[in-house]
KESELO-570043 format. One record per atom (N, C-alpha, C, O, CB): residue in one letter; atom name; x, y, z. Coordinates in steps of 0.2 Angstrom, whole numbers. Glycine has a CB too. Layout:
BEGIN
  residuo  atomo      X      Y      Z
        a     CA      X      Y      Z
...
***
This chain:
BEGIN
  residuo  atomo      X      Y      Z
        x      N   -312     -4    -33
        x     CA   -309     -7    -39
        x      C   -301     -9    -37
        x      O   -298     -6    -34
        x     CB   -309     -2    -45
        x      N   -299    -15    -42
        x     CA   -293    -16    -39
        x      C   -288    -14    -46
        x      O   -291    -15    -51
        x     CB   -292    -25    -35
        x      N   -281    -13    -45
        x     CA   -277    -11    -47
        x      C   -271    -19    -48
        x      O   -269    -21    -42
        x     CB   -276     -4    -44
        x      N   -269    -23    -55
        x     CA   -265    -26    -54
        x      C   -259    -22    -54
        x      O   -259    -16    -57
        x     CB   -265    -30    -58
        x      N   -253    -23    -50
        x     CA   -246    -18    -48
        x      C   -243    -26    -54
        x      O   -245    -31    -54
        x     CB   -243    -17    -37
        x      N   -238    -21    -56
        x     CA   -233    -23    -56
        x      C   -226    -19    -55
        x      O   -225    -14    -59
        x     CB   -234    -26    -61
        x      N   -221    -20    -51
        x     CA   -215    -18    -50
        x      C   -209    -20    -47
        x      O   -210    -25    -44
        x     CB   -216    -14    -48
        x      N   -202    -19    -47
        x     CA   -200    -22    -41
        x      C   -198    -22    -35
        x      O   -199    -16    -32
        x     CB   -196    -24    -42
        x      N   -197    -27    -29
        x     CA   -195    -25    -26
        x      C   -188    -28    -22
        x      O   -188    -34    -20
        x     CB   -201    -26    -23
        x      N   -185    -26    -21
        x     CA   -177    -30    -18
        x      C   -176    -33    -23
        x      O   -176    -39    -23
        x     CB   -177    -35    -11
        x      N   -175    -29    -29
        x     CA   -173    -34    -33
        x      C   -177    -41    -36
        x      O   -174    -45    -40
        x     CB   -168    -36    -30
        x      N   -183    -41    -35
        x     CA   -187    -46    -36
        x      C   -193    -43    -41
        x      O   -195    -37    -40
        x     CB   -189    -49    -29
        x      N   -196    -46    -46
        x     CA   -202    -45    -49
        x      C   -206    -46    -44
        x      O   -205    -51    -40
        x     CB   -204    -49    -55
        x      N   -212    -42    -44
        x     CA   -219    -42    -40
        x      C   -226    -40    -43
        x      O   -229    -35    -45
        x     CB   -219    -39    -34
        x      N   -228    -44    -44
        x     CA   -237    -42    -47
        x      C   -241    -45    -41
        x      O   -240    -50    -37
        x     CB   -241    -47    -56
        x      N   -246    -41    -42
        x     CA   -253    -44    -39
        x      C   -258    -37    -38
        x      O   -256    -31    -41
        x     CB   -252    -49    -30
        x      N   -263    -37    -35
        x     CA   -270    -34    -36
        x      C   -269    -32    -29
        x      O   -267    -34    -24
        x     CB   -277    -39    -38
        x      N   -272    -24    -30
        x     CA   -272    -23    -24
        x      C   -276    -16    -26
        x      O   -276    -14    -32
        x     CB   -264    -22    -19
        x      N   -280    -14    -21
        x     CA   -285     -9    -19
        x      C   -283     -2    -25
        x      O   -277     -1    -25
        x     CB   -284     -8    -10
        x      N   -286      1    -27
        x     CA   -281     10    -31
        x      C   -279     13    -26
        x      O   -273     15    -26
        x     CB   -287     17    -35
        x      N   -284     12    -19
        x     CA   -283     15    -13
        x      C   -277     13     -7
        x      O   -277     17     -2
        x     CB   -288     14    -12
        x      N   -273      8     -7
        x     CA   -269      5     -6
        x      C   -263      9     -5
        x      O   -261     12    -10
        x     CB   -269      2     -9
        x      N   -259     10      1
        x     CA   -253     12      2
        x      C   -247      8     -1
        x      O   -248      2     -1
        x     CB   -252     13      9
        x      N   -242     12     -4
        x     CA   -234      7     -3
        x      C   -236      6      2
        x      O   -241      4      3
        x     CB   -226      9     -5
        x      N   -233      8      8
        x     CA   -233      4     16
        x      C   -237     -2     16
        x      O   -234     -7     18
        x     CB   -237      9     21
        x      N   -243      0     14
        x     CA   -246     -7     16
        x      C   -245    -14     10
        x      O   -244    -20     11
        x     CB   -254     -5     16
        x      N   -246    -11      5
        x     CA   -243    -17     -1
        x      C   -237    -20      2
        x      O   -237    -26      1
        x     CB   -240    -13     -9
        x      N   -232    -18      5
        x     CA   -224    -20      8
        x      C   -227    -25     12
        x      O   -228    -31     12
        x     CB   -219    -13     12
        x      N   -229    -21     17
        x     CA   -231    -27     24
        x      C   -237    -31     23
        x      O   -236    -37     24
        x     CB   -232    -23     32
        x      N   -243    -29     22
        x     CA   -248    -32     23
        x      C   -248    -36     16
        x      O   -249    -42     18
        x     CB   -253    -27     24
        x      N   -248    -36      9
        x     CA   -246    -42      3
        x      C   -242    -45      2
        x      O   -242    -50     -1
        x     CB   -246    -42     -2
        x      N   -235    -41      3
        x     CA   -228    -46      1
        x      C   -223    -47      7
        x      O   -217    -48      7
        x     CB   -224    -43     -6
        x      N   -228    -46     16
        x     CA   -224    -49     20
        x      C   -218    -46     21
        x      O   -212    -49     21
        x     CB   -225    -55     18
        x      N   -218    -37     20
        x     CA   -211    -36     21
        x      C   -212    -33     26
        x      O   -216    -28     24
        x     CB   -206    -33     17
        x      N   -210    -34     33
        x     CA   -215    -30     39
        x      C   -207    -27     41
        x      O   -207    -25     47
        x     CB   -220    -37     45
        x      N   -199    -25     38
        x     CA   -196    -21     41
        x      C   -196    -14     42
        x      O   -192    -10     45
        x     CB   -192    -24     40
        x      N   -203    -11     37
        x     CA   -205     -6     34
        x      C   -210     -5     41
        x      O   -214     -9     43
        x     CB   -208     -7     25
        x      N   -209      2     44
        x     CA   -214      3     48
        x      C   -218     10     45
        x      O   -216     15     42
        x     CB   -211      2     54
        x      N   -224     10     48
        x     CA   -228     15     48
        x      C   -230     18     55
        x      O   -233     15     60
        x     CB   -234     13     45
        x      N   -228     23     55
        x     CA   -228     26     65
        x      C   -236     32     64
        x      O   -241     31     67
        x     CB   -217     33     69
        x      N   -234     37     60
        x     CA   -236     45     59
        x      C   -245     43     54
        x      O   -250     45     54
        x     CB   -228     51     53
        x      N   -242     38     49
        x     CA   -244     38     43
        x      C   -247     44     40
        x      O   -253     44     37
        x     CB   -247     33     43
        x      N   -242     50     40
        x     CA   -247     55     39
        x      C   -238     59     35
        x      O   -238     65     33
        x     CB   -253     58     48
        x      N   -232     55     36
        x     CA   -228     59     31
        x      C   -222     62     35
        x      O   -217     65     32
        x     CB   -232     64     28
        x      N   -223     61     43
        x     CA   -220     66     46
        x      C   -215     62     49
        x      O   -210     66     49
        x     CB   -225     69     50
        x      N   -215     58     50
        x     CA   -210     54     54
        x      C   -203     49     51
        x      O   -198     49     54
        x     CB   -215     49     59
        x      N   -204     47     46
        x     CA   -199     45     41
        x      C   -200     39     44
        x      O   -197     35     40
        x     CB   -192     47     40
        x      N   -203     35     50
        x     CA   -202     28     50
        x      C   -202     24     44
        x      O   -197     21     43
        x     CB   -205     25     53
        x      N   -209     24     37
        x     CA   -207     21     33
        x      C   -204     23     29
        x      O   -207     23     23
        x     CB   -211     18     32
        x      N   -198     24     29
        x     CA   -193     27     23
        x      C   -193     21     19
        x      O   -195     16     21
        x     CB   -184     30     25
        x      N   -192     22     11
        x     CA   -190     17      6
        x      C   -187     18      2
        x      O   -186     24      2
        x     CB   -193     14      3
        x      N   -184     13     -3
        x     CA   -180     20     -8
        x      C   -185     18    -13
        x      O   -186     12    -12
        x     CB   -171     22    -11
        x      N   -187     22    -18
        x     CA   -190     21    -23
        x      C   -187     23    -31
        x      O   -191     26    -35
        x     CB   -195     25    -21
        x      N   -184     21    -33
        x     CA   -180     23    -39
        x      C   -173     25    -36
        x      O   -169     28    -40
        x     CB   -184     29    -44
        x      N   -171     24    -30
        x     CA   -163     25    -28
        x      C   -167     30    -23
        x      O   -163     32    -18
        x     CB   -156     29    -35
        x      N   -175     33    -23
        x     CA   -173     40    -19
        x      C   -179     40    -12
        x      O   -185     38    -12
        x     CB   -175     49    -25
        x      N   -175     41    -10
        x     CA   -180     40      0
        x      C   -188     45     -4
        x      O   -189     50     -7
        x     CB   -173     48     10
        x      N   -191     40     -1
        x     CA   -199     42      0
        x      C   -202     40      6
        x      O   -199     36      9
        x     CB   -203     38     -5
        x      N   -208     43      8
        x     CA   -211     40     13
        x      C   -218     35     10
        x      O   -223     37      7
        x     CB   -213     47     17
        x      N   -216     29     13
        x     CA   -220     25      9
        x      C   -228     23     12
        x      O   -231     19     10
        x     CB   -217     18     10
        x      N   -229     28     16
        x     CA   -236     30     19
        x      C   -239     34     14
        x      O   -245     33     12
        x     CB   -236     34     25
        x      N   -237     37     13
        x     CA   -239     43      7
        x      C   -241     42     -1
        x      O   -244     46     -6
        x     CB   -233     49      6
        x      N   -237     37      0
        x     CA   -237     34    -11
        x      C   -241     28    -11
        x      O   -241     23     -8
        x     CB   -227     31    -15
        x      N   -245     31    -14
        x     CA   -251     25    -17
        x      C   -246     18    -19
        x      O   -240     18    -20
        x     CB   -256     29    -27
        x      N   -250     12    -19
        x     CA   -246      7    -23
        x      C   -247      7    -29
        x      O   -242      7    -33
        x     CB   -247      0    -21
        x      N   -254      9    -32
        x     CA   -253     11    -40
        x      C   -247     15    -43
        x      O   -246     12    -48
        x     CB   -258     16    -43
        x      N   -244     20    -42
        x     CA   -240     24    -41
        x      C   -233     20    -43
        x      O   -230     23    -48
        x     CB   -241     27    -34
        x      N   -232     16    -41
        x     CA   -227     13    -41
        x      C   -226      7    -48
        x      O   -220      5    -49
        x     CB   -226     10    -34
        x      N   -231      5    -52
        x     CA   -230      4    -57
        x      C   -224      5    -62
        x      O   -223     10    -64
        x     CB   -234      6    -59
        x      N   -222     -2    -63
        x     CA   -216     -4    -68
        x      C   -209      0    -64
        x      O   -204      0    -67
        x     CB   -218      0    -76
        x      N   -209      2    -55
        x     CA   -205      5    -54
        x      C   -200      1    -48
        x      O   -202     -4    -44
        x     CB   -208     12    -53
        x      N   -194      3    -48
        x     CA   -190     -1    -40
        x      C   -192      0    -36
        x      O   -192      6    -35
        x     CB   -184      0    -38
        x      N   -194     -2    -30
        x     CA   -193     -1    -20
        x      C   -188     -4    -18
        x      O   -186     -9    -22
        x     CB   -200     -4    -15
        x      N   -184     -3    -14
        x     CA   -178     -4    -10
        x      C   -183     -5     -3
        x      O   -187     -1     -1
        x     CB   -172      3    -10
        x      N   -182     -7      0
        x     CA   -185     -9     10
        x      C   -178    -11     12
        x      O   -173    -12      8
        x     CB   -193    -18     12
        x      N   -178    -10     19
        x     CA   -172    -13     22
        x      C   -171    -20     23
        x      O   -166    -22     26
        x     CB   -172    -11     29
        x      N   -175    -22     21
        x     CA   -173    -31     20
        x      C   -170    -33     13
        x      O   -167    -38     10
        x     CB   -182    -37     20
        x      N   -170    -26     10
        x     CA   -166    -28      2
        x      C   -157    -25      2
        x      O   -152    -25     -1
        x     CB   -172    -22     -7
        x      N   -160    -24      9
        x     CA   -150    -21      9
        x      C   -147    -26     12
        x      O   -141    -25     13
        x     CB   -148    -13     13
        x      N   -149    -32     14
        x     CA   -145    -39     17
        x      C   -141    -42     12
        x      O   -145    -42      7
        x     CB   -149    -45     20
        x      N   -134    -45     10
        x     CA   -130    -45     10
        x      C   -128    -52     13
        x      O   -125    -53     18
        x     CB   -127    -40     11
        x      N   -133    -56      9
        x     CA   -131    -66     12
        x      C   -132    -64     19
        x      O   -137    -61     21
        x     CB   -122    -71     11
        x      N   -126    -66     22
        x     CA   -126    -70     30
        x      C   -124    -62     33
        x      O   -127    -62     38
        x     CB   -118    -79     33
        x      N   -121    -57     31
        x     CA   -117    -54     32
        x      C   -120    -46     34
        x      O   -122    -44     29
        x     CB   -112    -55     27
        x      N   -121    -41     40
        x     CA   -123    -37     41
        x      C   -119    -32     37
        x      O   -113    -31     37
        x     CB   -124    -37     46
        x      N   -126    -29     32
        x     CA   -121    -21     28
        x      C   -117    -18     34
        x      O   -118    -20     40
        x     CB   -126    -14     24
        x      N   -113    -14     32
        x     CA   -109     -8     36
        x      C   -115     -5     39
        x      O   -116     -5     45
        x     CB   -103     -2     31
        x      N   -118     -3     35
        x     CA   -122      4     37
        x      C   -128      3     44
        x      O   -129      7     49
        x     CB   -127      6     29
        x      N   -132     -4     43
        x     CA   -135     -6     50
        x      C   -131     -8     55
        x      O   -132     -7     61
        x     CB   -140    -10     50
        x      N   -124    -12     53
        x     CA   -119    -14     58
        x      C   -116     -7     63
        x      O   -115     -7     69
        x     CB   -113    -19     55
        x      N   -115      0     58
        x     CA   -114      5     61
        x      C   -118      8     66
        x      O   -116     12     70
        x     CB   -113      9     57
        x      N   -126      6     65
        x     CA   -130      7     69
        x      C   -130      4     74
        x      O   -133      8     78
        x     CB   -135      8     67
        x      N   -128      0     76
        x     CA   -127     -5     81
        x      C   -122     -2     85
        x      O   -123      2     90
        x     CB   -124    -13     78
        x      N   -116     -3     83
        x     CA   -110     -2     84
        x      C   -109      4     88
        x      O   -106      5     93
        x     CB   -105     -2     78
        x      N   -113      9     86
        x     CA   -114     20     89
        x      C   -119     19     95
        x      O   -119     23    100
        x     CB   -120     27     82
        x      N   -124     13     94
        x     CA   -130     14     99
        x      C   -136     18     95
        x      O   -141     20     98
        x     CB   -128     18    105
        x      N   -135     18     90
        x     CA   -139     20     89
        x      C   -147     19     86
        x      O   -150     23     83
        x     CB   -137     23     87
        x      N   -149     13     88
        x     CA   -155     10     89
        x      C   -155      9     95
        x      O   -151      8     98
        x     CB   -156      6     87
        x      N   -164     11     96
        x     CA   -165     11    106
        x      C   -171      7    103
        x      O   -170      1    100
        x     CB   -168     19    111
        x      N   -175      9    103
        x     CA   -183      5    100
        x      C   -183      1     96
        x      O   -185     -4     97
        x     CB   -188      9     97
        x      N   -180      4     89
        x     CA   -180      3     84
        x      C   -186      5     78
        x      O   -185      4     72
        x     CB   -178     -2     86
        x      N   -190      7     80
        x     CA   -196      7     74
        x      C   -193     12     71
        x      O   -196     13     65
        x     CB   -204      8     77
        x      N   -189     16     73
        x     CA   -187     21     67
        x      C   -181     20     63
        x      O   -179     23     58
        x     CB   -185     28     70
        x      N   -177     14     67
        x     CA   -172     13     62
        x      C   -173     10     55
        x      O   -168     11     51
        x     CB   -168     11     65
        x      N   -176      8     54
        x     CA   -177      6     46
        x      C   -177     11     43
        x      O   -172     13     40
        x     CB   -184      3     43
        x      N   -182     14     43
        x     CA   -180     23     39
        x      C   -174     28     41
        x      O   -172     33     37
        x     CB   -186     27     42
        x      N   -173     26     47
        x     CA   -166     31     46
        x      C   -161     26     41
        x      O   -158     28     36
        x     CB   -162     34     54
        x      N   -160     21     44
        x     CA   -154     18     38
        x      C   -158     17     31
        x      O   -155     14     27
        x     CB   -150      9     41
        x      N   -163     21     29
        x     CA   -166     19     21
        x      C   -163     27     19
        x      O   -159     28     14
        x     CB   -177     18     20
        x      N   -165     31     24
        x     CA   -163     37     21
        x      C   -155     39     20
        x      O   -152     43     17
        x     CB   -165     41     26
        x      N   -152     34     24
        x     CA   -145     34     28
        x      C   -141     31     20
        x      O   -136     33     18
        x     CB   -144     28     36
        x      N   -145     25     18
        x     CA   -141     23     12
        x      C   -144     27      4
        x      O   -142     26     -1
        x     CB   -143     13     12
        x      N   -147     31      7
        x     CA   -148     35     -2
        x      C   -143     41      1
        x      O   -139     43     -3
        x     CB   -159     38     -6
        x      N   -144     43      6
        x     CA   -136     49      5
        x      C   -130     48      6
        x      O   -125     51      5
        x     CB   -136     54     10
        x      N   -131     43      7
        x     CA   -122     38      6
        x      C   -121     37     -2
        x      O   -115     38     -5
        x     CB   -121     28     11
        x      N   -127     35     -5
        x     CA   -128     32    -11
        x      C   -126     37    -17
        x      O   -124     36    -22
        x     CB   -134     29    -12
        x      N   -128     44    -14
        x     CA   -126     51    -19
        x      C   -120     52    -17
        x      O   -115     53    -20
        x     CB   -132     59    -19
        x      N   -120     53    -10
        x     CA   -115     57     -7
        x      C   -109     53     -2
        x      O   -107     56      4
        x     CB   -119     62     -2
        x      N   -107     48     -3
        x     CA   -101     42      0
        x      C    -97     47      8
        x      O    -98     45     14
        x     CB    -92     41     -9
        x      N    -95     53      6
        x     CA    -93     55     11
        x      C    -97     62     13
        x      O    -95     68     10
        x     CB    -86     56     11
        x      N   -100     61     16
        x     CA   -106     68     17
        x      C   -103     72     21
        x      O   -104     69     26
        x     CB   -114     67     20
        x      N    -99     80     22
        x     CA    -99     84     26
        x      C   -103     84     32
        x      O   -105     78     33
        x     CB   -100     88     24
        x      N   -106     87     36
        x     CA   -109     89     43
        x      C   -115     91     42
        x      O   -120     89     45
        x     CB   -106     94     46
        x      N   -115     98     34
        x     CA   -122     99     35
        x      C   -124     95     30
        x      O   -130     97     28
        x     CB   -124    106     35
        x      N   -122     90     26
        x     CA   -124     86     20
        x      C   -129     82     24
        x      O   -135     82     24
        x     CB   -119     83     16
        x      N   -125     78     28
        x     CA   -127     74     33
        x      C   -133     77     36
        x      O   -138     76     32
        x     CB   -122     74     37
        x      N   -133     78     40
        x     CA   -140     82     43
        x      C   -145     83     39
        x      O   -151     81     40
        x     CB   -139     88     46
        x      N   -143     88     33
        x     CA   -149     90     29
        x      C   -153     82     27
        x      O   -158     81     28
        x     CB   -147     95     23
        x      N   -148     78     24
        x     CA   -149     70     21
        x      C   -154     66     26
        x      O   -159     63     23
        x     CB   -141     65     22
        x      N   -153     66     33
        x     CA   -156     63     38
        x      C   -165     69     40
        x      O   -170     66     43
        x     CB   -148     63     44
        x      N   -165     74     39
        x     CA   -171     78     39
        x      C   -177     73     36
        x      O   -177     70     31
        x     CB   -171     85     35
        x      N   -181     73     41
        x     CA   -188     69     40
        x      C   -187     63     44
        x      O   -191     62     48
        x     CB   -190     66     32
        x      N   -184     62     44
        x     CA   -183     55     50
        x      C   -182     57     59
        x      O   -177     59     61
        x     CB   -175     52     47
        x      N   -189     55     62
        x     CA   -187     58     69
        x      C   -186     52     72
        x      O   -190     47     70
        x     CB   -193     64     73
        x      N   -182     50     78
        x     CA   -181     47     83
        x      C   -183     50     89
        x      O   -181     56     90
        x     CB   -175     44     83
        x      N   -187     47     93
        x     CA   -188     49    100
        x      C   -185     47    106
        x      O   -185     50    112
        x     CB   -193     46    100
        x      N   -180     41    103
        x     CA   -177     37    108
        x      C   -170     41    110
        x      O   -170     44    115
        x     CB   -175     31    105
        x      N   -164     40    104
        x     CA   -157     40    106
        x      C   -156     46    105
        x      O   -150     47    105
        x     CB   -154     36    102
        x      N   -160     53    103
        x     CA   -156     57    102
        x      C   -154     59     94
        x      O   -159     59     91
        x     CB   -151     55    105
        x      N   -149     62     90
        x     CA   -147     61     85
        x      C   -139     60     82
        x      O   -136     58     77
        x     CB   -150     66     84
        x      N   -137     62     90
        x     CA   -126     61     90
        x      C   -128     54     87
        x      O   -128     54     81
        x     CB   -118     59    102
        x      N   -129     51     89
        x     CA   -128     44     89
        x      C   -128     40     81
        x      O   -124     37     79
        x     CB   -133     42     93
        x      N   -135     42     79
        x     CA   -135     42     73
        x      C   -133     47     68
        x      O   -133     46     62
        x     CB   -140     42     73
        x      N   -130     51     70
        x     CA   -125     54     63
        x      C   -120     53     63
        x      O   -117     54     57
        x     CB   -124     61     63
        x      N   -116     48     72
        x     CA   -110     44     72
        x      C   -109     39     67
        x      O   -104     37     64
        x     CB   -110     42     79
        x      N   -117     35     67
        x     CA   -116     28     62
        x      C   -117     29     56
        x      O   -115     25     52
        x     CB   -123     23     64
        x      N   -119     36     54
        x     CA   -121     37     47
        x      C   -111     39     44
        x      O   -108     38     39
        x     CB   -128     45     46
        x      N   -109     42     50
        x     CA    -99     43     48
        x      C    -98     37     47
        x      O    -99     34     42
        x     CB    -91     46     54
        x      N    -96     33     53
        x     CA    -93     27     51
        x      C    -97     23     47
        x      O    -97     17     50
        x     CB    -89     23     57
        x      N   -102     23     43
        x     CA   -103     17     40
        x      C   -101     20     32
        x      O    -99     17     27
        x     CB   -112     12     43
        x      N   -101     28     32
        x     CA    -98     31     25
        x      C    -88     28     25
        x      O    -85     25     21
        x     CB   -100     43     24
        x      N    -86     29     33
        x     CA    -79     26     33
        x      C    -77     20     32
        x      O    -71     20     30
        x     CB    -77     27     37
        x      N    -81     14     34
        x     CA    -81      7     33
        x      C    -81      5     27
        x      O    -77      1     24
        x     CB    -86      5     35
        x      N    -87      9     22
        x     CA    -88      8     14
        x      C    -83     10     10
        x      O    -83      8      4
        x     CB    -94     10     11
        x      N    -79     15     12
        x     CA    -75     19      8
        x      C    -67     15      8
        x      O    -63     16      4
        x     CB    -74     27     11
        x      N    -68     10     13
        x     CA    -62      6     13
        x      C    -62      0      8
        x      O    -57     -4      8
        x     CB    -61      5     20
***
C-alpha cells in the first residue's frame, strides 16, 4: 500500500507516494535524488545517515518516511549557502577531517544540530553531541578539531 508524504525538505515542500514501508533514507535518495545522505549499517548504528529532523539529529535508516508527515528534514545539501561553503564542512576540510567521506554527512548533520543548541560546546558537550556517529577513517582529533573551529568561525 502506498502512503502519499507530504513534508519538507531543505526548505522545500515535497509530496508524493511512497511505499508505508519505505525508509526516510531511501525517500531522500532513491525519490527526491538527495544522494548526500548515506546509508552504511542501516541498522542505526553508524550515523552515516544522520538528518535533522525538526532541528534534531535522527538516523534516517530507522524512520519510516510515513513518519515524517507534515514534518522538516534537513540533509547536508540543505546546509549550502549559494556558491559559498558553510564554516562547518569547510572546517572539515580545513582539520582533515574527511578521509572517505561516507561518514561525513552525518557527522557534520550531527555537528550542525549541536552547534545549533550549543554554539560553543565544552569538551564533554562536544563528544557526547558527536556519539552515534563512527568514522573508520580519520580517527576522532580530527573531527572534534573541525567541530571547535567551525563553532569559532560562526561565533565571529
Amino acid at each position: 500500500m502506498a502512503w502519499h508524504l507530504e513534508c519538507t525538505v531543505n526548505g522545500a515542500a515535497v509530496e508524493g507516494d511512497v511505499p508505508e514501508d519505505c525508509t526516510l533514507l531511501s525517500f531522500l535518495r532513491d525519490h527526491l535524488g538527495l544522494t548526500g545522505t548515506k546509508g552504511a549499517c542501516l541498522e542505526g548504528e553508524c550515523g552515516s545517515c544522520t538528518v535533522l529532523l525538526d532541528g534534531s539529529p535522527v538516523c534516517s535508516c530507522l524512520i519510516l518516511a510515513p513518519q515524517v508527515q507534515g514534518r522538516q528534514v534537513t540533509t547536508i545539501e540543505g546546509l549550502a549557502q549559494d556558491d559559498k561553503l558553510p564554516a562547518l564542512p569547510a572546517a572539515f576540510i580545513e582539520t582533515g577531517a574527511t578521509q572517505c567521506g561516507y561518514c561525513t554527512p552525518g557527522l557534520i548533520m550531527s555537528a550542525r544540530a549541536l552547534l545549533n543548541q550549543t554554539p560553543h560546546p565544552d569538551e564533554k558537550e562536544l563528544r557526547v553531541g558527536m556519539e552515534g556517529n563512527l568514522c573508520r577513517c580519520t580517527g576522532y582529533a580530527s573531527i572534534v578539531e573541525a567541530v571547535r573551529l567551525a563553532a569559532h568561525k560562526e561565533s565571529r
